[in-house]
MMTF fields as JSON, N, C-alpha, C and O atoms, coordinates in Angstrom:
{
  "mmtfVersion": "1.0.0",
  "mmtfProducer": "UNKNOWN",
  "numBonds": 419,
  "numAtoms": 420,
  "numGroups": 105,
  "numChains": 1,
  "numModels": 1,
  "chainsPerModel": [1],
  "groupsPerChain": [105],
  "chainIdList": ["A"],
  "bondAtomList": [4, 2, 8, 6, 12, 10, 16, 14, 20, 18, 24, 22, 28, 26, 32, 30, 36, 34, 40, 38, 44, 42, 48, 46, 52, 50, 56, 54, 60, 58, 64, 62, 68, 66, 72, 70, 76, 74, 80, 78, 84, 82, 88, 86, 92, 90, 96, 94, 100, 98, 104, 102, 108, 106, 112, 110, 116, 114, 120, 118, 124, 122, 128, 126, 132, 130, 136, 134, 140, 138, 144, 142, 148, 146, 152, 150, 156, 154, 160, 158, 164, 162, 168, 166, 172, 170, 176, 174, 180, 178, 184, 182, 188, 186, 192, 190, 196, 194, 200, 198, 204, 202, 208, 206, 212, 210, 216, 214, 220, 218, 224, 222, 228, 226, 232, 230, 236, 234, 240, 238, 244, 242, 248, 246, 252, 250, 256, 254, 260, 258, 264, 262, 268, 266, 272, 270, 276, 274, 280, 278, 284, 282, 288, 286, 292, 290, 296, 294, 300, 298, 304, 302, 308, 306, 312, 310, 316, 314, 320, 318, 324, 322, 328, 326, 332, 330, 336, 334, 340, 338, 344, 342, 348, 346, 352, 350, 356, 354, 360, 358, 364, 362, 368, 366, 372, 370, 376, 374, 380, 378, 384, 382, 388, 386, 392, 390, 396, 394, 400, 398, 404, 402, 408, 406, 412, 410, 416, 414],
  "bondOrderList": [1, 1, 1, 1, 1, 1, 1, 1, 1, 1, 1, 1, 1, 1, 1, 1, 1, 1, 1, 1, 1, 1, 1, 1, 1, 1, 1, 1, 1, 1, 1, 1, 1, 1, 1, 1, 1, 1, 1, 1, 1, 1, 1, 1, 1, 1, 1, 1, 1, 1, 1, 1, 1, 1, 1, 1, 1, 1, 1, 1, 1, 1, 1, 1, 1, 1, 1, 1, 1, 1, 1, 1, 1, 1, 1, 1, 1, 1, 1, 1, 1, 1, 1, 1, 1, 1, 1, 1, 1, 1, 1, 1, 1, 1, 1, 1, 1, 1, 1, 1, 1, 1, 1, 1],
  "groupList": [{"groupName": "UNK", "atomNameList": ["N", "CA", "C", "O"], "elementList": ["N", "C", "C", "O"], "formalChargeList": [0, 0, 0, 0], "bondAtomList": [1, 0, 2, 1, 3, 2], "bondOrderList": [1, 1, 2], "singleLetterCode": "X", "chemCompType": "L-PEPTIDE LINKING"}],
  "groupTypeList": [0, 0, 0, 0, 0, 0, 0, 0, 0, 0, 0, 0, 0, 0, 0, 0, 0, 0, 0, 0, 0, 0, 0, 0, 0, 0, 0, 0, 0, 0, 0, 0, 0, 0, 0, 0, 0, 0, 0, 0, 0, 0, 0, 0, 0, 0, 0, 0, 0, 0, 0, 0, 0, 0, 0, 0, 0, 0, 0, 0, 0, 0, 0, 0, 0, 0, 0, 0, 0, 0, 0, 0, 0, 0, 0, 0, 0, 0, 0, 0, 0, 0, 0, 0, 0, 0, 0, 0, 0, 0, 0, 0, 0, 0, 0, 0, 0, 0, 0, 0, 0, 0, 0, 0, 0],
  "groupIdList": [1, 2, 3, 4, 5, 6, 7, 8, 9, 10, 11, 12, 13, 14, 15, 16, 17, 18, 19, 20, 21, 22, 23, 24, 25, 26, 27, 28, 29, 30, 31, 32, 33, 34, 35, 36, 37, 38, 39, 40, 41, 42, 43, 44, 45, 46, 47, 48, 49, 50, 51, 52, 53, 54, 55, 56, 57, 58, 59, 60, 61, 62, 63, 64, 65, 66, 67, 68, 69, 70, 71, 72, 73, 74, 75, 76, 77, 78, 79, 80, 81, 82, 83, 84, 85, 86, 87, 88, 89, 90, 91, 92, 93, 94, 95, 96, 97, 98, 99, 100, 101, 102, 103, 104, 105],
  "secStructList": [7, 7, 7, 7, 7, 7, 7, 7, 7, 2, 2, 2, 2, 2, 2, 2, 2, 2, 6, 6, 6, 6, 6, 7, 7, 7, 2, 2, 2, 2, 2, 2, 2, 6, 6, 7, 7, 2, 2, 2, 2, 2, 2, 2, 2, 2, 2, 2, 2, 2, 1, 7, 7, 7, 7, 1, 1, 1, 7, 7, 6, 6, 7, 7, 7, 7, 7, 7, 2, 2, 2, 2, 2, 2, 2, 2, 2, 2, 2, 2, 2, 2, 2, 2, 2, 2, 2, 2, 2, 2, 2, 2, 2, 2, 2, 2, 2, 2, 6, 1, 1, 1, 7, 7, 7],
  "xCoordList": [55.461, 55.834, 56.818, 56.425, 58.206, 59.02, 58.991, 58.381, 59.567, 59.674, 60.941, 61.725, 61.316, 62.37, 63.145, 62.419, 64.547, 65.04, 65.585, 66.642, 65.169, 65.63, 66.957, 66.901, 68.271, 69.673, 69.372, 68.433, 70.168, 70.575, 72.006, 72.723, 72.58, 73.858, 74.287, 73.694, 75.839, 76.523, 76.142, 76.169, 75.878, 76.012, 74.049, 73.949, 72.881, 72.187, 71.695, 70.729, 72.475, 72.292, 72.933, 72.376, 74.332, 75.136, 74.146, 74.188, 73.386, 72.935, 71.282, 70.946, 70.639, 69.446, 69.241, 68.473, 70.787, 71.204, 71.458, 71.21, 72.148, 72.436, 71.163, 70.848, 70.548, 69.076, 68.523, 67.577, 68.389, 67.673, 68.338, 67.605, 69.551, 70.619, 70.6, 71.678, 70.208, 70.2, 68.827, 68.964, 67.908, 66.726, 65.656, 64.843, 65.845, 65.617, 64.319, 63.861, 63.655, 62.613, 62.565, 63.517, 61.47, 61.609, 62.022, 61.42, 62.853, 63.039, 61.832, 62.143, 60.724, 59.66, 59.103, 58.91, 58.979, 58.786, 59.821, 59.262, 61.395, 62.16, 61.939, 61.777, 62.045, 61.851, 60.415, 60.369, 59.367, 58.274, 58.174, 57.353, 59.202, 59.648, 60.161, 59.874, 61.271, 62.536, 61.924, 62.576, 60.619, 60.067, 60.944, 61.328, 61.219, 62.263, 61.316, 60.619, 61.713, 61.169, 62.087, 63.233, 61.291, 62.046, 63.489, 64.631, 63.203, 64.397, 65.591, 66.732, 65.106, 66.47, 66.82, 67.653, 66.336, 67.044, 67.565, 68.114, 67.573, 67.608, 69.363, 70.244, 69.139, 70.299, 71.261, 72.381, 71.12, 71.743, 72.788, 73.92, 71.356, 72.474, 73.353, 74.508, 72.911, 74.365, 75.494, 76.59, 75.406, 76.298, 77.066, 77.867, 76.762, 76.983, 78.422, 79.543, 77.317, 77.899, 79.092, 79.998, 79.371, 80.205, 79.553, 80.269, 77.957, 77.581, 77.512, 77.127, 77.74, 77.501, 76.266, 76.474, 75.215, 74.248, 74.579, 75.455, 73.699, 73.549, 72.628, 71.654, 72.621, 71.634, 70.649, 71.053, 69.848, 68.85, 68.715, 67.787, 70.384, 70.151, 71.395, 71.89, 71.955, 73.068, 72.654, 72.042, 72.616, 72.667, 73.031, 74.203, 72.144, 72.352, 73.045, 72.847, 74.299, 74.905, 74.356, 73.195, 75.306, 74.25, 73.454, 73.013, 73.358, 72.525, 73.355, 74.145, 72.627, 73.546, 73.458, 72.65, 74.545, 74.219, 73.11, 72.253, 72.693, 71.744, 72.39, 73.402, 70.97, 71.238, 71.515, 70.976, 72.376, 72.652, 70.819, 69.722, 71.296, 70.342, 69.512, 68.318, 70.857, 70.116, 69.808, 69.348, 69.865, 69.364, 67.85, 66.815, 68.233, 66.654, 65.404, 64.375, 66.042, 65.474, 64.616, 63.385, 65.778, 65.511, 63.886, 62.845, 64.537, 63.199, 62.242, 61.293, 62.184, 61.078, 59.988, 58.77, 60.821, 60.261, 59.471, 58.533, 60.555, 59.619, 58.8, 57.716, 58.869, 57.449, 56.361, 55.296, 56.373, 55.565, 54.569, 53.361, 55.724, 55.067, 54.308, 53.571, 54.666, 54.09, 52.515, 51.497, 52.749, 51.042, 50.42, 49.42, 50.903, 49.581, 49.276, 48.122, 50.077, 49.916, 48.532, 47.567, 49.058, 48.043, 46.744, 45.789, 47.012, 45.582, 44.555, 43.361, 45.267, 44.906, 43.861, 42.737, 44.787, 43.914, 42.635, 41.416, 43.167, 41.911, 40.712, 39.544, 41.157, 39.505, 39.113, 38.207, 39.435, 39.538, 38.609, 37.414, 38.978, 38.465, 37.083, 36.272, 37.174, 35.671, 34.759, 33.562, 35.202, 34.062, 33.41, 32.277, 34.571, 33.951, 33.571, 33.18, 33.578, 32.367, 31.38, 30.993, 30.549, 29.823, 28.773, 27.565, 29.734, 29.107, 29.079, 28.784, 29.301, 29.072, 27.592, 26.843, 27.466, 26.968, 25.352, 24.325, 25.636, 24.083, 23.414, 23.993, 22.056, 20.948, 20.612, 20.254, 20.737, 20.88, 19.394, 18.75, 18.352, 17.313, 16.638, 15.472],
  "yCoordList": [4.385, 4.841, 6.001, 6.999, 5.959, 6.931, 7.806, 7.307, 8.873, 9.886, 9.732, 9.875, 9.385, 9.877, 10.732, 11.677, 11.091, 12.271, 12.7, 12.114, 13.929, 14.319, 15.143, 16.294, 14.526, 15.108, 16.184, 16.046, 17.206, 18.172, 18.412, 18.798, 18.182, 18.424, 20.275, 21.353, 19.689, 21.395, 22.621, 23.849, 21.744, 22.562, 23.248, 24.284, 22.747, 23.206, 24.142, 24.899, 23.865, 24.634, 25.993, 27.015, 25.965, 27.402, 28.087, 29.252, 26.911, 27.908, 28.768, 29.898, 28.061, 28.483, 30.177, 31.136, 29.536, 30.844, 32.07, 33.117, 31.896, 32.776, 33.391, 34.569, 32.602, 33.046, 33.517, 34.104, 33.79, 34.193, 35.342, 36.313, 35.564, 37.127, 37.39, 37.98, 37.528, 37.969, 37.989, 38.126, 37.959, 38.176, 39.249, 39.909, 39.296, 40.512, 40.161, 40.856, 38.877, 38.346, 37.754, 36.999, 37.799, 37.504, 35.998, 35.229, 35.342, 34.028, 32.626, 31.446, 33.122, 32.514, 31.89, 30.745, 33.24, 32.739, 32.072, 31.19, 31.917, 31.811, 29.879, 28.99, 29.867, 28.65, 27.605, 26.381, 28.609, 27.423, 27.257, 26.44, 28.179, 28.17, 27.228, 26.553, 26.755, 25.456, 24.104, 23.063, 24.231, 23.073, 22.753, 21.589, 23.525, 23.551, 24.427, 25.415, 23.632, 24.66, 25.638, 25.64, 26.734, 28.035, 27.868, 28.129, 27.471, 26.793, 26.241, 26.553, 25.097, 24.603, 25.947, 26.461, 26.566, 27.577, 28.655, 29.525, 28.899, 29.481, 29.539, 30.39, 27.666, 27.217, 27.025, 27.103, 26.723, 26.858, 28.332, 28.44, 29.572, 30.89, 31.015, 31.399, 30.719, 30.442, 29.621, 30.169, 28.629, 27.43, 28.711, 29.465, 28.817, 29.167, 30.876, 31.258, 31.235, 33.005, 32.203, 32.355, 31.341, 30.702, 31.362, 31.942, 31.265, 31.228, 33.3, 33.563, 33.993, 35.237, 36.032, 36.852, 36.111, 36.512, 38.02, 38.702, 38.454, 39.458, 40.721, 40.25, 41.457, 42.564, 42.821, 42.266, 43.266, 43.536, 44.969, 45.426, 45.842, 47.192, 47.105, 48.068, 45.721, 45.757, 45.652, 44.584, 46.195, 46.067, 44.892, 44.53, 44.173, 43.026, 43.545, 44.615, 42.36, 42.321, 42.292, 41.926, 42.755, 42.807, 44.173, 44.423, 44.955, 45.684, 47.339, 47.908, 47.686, 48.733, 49.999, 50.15, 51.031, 52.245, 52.847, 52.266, 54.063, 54.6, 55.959, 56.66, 55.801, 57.027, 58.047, 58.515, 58.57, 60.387, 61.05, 60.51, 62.551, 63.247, 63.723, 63.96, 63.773, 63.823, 62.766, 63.056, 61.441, 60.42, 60.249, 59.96, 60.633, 60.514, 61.242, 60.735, 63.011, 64.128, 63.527, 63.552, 62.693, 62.097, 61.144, 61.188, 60.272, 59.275, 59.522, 58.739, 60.827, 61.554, 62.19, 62.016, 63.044, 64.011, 62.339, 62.19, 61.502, 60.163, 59.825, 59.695, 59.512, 59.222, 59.926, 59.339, 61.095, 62.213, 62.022, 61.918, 62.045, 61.989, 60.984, 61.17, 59.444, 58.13, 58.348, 58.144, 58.887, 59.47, 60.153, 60.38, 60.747, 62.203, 61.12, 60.734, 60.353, 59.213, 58.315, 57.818, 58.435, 56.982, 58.103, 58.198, 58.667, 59.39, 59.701, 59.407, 60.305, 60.646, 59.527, 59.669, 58.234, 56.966, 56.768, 56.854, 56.572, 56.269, 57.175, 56.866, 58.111, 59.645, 58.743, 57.926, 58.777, 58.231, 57.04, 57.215, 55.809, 55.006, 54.755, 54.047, 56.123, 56.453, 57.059, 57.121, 57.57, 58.798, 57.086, 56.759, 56.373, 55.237, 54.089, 53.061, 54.034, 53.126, 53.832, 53.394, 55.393, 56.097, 55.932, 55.727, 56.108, 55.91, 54.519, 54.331, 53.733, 52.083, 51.873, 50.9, 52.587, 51.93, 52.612, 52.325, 53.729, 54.07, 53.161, 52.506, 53.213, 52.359, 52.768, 53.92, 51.802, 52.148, 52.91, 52.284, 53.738, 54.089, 53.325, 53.588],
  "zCoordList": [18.211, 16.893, 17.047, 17.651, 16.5, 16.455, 14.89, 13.945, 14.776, 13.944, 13.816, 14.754, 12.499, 11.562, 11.974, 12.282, 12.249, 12.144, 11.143, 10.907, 10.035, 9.296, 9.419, 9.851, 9.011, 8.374, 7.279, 6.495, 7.264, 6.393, 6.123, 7.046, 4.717, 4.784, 5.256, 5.259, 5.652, 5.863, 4.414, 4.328, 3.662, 2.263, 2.129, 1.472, 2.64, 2.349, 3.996, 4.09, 4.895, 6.241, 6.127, 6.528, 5.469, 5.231, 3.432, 3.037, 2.722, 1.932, 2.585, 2.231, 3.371, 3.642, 4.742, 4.815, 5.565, 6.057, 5.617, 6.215, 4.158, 3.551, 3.046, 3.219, 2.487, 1.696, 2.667, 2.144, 4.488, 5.295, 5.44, 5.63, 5.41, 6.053, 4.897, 4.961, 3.379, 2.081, 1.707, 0.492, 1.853, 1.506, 2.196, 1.548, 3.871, 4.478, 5.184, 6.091, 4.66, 5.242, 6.195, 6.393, 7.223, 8.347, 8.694, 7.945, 9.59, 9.732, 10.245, 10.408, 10.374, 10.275, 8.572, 8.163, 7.902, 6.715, 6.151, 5.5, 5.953, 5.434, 5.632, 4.796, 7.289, 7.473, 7.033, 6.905, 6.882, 6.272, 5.196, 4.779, 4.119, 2.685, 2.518, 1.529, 3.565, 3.471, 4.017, 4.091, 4.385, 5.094, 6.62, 6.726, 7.579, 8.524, 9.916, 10.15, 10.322, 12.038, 12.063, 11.614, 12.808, 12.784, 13.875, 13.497, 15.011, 16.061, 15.609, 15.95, 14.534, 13.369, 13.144, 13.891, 12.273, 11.194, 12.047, 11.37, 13.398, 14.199, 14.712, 14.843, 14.934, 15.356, 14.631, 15.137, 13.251, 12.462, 11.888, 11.416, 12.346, 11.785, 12.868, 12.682, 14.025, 15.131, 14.826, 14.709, 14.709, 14.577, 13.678, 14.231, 12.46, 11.214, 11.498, 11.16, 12.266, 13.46, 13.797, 12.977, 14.826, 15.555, 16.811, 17.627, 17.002, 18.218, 18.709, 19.848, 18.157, 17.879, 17.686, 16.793, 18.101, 17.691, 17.265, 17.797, 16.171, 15.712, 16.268, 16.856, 16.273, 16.687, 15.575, 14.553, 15.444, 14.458, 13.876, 13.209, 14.474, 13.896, 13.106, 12.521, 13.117, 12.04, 10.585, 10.582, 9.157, 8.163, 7.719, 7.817, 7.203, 6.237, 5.271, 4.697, 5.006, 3.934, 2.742, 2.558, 1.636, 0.327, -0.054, -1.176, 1.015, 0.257, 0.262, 1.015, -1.079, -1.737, -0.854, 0.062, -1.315, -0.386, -0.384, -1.05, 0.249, -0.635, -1.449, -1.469, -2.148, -3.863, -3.412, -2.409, -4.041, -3.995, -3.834, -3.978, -3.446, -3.767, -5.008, -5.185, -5.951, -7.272, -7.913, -9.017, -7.677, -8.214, -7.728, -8.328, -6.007, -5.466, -6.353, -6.8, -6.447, -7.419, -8.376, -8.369, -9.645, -10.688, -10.782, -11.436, -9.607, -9.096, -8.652, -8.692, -8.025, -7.562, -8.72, -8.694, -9.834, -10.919, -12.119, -12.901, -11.569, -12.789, -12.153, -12.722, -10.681, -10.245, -10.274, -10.083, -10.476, -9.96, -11.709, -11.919, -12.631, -13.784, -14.482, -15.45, -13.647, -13.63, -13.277, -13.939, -11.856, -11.286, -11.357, -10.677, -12.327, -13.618, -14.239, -14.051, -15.078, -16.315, -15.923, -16.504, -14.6, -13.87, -13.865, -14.636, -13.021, -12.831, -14.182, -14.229, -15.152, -16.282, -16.932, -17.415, -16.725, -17.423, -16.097, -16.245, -15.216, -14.456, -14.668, -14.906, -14.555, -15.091, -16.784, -16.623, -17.668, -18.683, -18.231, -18.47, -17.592, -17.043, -17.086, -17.683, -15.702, -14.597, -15.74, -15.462, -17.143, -18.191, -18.811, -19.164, -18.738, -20.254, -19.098, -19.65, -18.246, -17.037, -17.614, -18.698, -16.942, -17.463, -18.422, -18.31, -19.628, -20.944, -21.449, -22.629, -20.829, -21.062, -19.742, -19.838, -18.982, -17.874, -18.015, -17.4, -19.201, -19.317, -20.321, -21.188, -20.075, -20.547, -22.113, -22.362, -23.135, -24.434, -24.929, -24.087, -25.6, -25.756, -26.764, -27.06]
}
């Protein structure tokens, strides 16, 4: 009994690549997402390189600079105020567990 060999056109080998060097996820998962052995998808971002391998301290394309300092600031003072918010409800929470969890007389 022989096995099928499954064909893939050029058009879904250069898109799956892309979705692997644009997504940031590791190429294991990428490939059991696509139904594809990792070795295919492997060989494929080569072919694709022109046989070039990449290093893994190069920056994937796609992704933005990072934020100024005062944007960071910004994101910092909203987060900070997100997790009073949070905390606040959770105490809130933990009083009305409490008073639900005592025994009626």
């Amino acid at each position: 009994m022989s096995k099928t060999r499954r064909e893939f056109s050029p058009e879904f080998k250069r898109e799956t690549v892309a979705l692997l060097e644009s997504s940031g996820r590791p190429l294991m998962q990428v490939a059991t997402e696509v139904g594809i052995s990792p070795s295919m998808l492997r060989n494929w971002r080569l072919a694709i390189r022109g046989g070039k391998p990449t290093s893994r301290a190069t920056a994937p394309t796609g992704l933005s600079p990072l934020p100024s300092p005062a944007d960071q600031a910004s994101e910092i003072t909203r987060l900070r105020r997100e997790l009073d918010r949070t905390r606040m409800e959770r105490d809130v929470l933990k009083k009305a567990i409490g008073i639900f969890a005592e025994v009626p007389r």
